[in-house]
C-alpha positions in Angstrom: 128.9 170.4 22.8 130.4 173.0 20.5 134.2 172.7 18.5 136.8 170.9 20.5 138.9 171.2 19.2 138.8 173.5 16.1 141.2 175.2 14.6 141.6 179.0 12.8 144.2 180.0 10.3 144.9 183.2 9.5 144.8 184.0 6.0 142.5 182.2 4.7 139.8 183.4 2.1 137.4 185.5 3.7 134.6 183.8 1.4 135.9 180.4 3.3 136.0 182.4 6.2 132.4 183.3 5.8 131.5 179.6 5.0 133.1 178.4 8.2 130.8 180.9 10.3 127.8 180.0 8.5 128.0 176.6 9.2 129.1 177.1 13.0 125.8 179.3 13.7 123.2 177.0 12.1 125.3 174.4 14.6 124.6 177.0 17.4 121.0 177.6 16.5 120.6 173.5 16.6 122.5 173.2 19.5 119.8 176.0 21.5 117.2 173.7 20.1 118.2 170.8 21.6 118.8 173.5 25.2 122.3 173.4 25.5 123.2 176.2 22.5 123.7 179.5 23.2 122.0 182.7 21.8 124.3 184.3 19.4 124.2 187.2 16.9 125.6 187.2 13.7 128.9 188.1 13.5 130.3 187.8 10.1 133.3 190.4 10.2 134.5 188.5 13.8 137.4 186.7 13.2 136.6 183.5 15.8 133.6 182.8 17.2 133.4 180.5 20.4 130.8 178.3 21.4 130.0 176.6 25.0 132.7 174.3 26.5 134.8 175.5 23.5 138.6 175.3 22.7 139.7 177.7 20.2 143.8 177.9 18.8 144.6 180.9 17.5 147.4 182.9 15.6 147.2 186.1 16.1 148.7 188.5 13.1 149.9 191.5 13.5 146.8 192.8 12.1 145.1 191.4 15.5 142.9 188.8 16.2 139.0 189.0 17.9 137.0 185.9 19.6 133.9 186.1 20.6 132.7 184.7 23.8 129.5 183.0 23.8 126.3 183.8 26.4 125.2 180.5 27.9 121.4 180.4 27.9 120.3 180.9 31.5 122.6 181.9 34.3 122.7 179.3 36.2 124.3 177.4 33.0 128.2 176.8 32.9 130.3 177.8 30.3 133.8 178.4 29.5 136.1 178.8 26.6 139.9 177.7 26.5 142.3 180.1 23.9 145.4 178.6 22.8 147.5 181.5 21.1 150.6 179.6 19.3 152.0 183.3 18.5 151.2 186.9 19.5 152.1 189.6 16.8 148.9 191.3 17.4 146.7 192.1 19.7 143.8 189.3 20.8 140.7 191.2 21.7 138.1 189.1 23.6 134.3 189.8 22.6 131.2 188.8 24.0 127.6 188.8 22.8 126.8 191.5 25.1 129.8 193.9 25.2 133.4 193.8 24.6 135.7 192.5 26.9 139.8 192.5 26.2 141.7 189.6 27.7 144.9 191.1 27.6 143.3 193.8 30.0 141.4 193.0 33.3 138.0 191.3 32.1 135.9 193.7 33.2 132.1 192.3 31.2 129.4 191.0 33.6 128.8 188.4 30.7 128.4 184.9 31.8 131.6 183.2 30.8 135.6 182.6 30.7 138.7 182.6 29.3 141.2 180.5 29.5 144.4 182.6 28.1 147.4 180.5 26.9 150.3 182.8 25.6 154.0 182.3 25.9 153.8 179.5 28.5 151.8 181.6 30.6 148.5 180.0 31.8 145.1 182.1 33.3 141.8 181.8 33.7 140.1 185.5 33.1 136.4 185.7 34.5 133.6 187.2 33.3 130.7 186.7 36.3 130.7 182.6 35.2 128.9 181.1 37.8 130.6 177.5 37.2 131.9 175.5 35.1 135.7 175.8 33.5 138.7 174.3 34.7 142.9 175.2 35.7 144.9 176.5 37.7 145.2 180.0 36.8 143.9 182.9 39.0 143.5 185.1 36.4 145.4 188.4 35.1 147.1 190.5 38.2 145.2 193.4 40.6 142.9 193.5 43.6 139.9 191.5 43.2 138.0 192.9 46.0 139.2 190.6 48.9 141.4 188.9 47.2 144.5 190.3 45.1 146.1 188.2 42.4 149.6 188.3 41.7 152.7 186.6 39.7 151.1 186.9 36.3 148.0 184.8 37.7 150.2 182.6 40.1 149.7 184.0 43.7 146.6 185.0 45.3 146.8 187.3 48.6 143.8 187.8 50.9 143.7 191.8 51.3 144.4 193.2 55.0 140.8 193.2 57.3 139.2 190.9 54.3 138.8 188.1 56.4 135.6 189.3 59.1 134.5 187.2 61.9 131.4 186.4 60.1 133.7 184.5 57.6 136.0 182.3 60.4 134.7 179.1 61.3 132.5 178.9 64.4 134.1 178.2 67.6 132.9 176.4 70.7 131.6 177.7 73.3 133.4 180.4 76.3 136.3 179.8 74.0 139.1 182.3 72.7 141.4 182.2 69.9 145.6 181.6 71.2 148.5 179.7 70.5 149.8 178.2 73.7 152.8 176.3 72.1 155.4 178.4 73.1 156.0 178.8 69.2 155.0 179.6 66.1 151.7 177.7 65.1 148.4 178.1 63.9 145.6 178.9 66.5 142.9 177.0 68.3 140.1 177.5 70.5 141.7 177.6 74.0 139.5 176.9 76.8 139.7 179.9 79.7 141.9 177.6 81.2 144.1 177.5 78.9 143.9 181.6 78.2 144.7 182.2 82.0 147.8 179.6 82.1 148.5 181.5 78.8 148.8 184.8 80.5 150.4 183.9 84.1 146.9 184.5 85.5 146.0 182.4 89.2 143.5 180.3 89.5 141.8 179.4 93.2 142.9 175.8 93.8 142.5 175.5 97.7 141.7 177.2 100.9 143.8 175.2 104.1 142.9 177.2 108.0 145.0 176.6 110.8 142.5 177.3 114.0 145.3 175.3 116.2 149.4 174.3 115.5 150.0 172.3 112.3 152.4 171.6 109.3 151.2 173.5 106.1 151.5 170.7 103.0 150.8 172.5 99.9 148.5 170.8 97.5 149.2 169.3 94.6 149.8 171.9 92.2 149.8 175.3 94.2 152.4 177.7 92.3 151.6 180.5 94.9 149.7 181.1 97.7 148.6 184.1 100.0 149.3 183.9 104.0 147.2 185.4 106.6 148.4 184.5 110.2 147.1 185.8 113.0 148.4 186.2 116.5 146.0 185.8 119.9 144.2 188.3 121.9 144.8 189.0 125.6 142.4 188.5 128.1 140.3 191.1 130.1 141.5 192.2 133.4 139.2 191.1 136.5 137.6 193.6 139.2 137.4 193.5 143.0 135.6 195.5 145.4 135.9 194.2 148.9 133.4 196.5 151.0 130.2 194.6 150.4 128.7 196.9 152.7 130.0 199.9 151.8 127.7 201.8 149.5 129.8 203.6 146.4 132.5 200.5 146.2 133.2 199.4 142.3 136.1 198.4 140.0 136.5 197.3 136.3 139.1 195.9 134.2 140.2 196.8 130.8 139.8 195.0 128.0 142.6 192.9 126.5 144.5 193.7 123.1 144.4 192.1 119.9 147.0 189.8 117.7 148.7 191.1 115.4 148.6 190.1 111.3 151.0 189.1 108.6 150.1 188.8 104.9 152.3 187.9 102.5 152.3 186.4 99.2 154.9 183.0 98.9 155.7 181.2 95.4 155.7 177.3 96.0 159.8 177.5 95.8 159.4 179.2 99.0 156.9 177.1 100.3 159.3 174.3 99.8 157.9 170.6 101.3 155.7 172.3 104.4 155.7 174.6 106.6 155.4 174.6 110.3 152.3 176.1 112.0 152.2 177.7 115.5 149.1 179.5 116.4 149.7 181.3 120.2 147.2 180.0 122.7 144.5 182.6 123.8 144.9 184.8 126.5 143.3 184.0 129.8 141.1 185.8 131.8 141.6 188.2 134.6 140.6 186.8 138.1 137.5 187.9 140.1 139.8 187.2 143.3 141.8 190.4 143.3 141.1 191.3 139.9 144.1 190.3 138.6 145.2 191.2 135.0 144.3 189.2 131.9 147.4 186.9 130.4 148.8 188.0 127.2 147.9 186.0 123.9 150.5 183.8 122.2 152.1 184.4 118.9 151.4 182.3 115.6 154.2 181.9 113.4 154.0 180.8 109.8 157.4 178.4 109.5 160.3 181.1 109.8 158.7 183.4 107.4 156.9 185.7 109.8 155.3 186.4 113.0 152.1 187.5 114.6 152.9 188.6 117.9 150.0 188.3 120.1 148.1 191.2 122.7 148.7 192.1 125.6 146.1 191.2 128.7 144.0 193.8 129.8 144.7 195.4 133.6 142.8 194.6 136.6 141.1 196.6 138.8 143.1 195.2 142.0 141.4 194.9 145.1 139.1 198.1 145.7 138.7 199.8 148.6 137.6 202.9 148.0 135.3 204.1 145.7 136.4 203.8 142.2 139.3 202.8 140.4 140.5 203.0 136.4 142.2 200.1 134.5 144.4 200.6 131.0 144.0 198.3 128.2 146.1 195.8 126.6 148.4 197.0 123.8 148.0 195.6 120.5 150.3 192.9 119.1 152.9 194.0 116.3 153.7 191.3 113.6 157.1 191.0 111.9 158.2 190.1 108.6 154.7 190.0 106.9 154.8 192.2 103.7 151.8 193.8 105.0 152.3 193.9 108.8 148.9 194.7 110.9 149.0 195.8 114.2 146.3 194.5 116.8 143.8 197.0 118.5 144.4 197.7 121.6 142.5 196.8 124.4 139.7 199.6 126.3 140.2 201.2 129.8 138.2 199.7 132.6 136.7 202.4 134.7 134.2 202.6 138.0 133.1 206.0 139.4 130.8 207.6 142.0 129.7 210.6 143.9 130.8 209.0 147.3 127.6 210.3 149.0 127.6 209.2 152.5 124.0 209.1 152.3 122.9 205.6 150.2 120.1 207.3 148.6 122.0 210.0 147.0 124.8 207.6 145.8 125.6 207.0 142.2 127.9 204.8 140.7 128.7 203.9 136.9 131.6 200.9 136.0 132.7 199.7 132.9 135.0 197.4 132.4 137.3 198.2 128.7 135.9 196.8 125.9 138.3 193.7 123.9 140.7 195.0 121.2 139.8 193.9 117.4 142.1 192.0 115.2 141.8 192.1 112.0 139.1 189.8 111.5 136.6 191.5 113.5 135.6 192.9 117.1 136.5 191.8 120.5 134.3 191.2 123.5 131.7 193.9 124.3 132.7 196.1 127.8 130.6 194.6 130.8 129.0 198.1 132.8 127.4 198.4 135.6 125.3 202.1 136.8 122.8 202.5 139.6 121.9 205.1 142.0 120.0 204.7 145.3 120.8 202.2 147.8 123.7 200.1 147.0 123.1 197.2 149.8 122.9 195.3 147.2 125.8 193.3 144.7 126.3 194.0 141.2 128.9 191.7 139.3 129.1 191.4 135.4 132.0 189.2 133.6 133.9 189.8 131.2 133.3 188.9 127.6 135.5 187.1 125.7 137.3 187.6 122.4 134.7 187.5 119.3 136.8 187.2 116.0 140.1 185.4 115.4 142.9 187.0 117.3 140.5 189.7 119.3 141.0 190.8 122.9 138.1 189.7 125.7 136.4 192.6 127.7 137.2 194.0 131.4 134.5 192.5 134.3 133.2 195.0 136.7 132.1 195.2 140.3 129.6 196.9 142.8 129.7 196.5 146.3 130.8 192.8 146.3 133.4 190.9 147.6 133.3 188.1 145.1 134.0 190.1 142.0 133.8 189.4 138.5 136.6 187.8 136.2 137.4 189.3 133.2 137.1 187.5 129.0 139.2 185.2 127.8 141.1 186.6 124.7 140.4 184.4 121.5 143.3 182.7 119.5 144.6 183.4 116.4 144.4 181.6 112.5 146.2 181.1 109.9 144.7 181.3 106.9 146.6 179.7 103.5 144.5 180.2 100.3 146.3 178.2 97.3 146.5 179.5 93.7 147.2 177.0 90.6 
């Protein structure tokens, strides 16, 4: 498989010289016989000429010194060549077959093959497009490859800045991102999102506890923060009366009760401590039909010491009616304290009963409603009951009250026509709290 070892000395006869060439090119043309030689041109005046898998020691003289590189048959064929140089006075120029390349510079030939350069204890391999084959450790003479740039007289090897494309990483799992979640300095893995969100301080939804009656708030295991929503009660509607069952033109309404008021506010688990006591107000009652009375005012719902929804106020009632109409002023709104955002409850609608008081009963007319229920924040309270007819009013007309709709609203006004029964007014609905848990 070529000379390896073989040794040339400078100075000897160039008719030895000559002899020594001769011989090693009828070896080469034997050797591409058998398929494992190498095509090769004469090259009497060269001073070294290497085969495959060659090892050539050199002196070179100050006059200089030339080897020429062999070109393996095929390219998928290794081949490599070691040079020793045991002194430097002159210049070694490296040749190959198809073109000159200089070792001492960058080896520049597309020439299948390499050089192993040996001078002054420095090692490197110098490539010439080999496509394998060769051995050692040296990167070869300094300056960018392309992505790579080689450095320290053929010791270091940098990857150049934005080499390195995504195409070329390794493949990561799925829905997975790149991070170092050490807290230090370390090499990176594929995070789950998990991991990316704990990474950046991001929540995560862990639970969702509502109060619809009093409690104690336990946190579960592992809430770091949680958003508060607490909710006081509605007030009820106000009831009507109207006493002169006989009398045509006689009405009342009630007004509609207001709404609880609402605290939000954010709390870390430091805050939250152990629990929490929960105290949701108890819904405001209706307004009588006997006398229409006034609705009862809804409770508060308190969230520990934290904050408080102050519930609404009841809704008026109509009293007992005599005459032939009467109006009725809504419940006021509850107004929470110490939320960060504070809410105020809507208040509740005027109750109101009208006519022409025509003493003749087919002329009258007559229109009641009672005030509509104040809305929390969580929706609408009850829908006003109303009452309108003309023509003979012989006849009773009552219509309740509805009561509160969404957590915390007010319940409607009743009204009344010509009755002496009357109509109560809605209950107001209670409050919530809501607790929704982040991780």
């Amino acid at each position: 498989m070529g000379f390896n070892p073989r040794e040339v000395i400078p100075g000897l006869p160039q008719e030895a010289q000559r002899e020594l060439f001769q011989i090693q090119l009828e070896l080469q043309r034997a050797l591409q016989q058998l398929g494992v030689g190498t095509r090769v041109r004469e090259l009497l005046s060269a001073d070294v000429f290497a085969s495959v898998y060659d090892r050539v020691r050199v002196a070179v003289p100050s006059t200089g010194l030339t080897v020429i590189l062999p070109d393996p048959k095929g390219a998928a064929r290794d081949a490599w060549v070691e040079v020793l140089t045991e002194s430097t006075a002159g210049t070694l120029t490296v040749e190959s077959v198809n073109g000159q390349v200089n070792a001492a510079a960058n080896v520049t030939s597309t020439a299948l093959g390499c050089l192993r350069f040996v001078s002054n204890g420095v090692d490197g391999w110098f490539s010439t497009g080999l496509s394998g084959g060769g051995g050692g450790d040296g990167l070869g003479p300094d300056g960018d490859k392309g992505d790579v740039t080689v450095g320290g007289t053929g010791t270091t090897l940098t990857i150049d800045a934005d080499a390195v494309t995504n195409a070329k990483l390794a493949n990561m799992p799925a829905s997975s991102i790149k991070l170092n979640n050490t807290g230090g300095a370390a090499d990176p893995i594929d995070g789950t999102v998990a991991q990316a969100l704990a990474l950046l301080g991001a929540f995560s939804l862990l639970n969702l506890q509502v109060f619809t009656a009093s409690g104690t708030y336990t946190p579960t295991t592992g809430m770091k923060h949680c958003l508060v929503i607490t909710t006081g009660s509605g007030g009820g509607g106000g009831g009507a009366d109207a006493t002169a069952a006989t009398t045509p033109g006689d009405a009342a309404a009630g007004a509609g009760g207001g709404a609880g008021g609402t605290c939000i506010e954010a709390f870390s688990a430091a805050t939250i401590g152990a629990s929490q006591a929960v105290t949701i107000g108890t819904a405001g009652t209706a307004g009588s039909a006997t006398n229409g009375t006034a609705g009862g005012a809804g409770g508060n719902s308190t969230f520990g010491a934290l904050h408080t929804a102050n519930g609404g106020a009841g809704g008026a009632g109509s009293g007992v009616v005599t005459t032939n109409g009467n109006t009725a002023t809504g419940g006021l709104g509850g107004t929470p304290t110490g939320g960060l955002l504070n809410i105020e409850g809507g208040d509740g609608g005027d109750g109101a009963a009208i006519t022409n008081d025509d003493a003749t009963a087919a002329n009258e007319f007559v229109l009641a409603m009672g005030g509509m229920g104040g809305a929390s924040f969580w929706g609408g309270g009850g829908r006003e009951a109303r009452h309108a007819a003309g023509g003979n009013f012989a006849v009773a007309n009552n219509e309740a009250g509805v009561a509160g709709r969404a957590f915390g609203s007010g319940g409607s006004g009743g009204t009344c026509l010509n009755s002496t029964t009357g109509a109560a007014g809605g209950a107001g609905r209670a409050g919530v709290c809501v607790v929704i848990e982040f991780a």
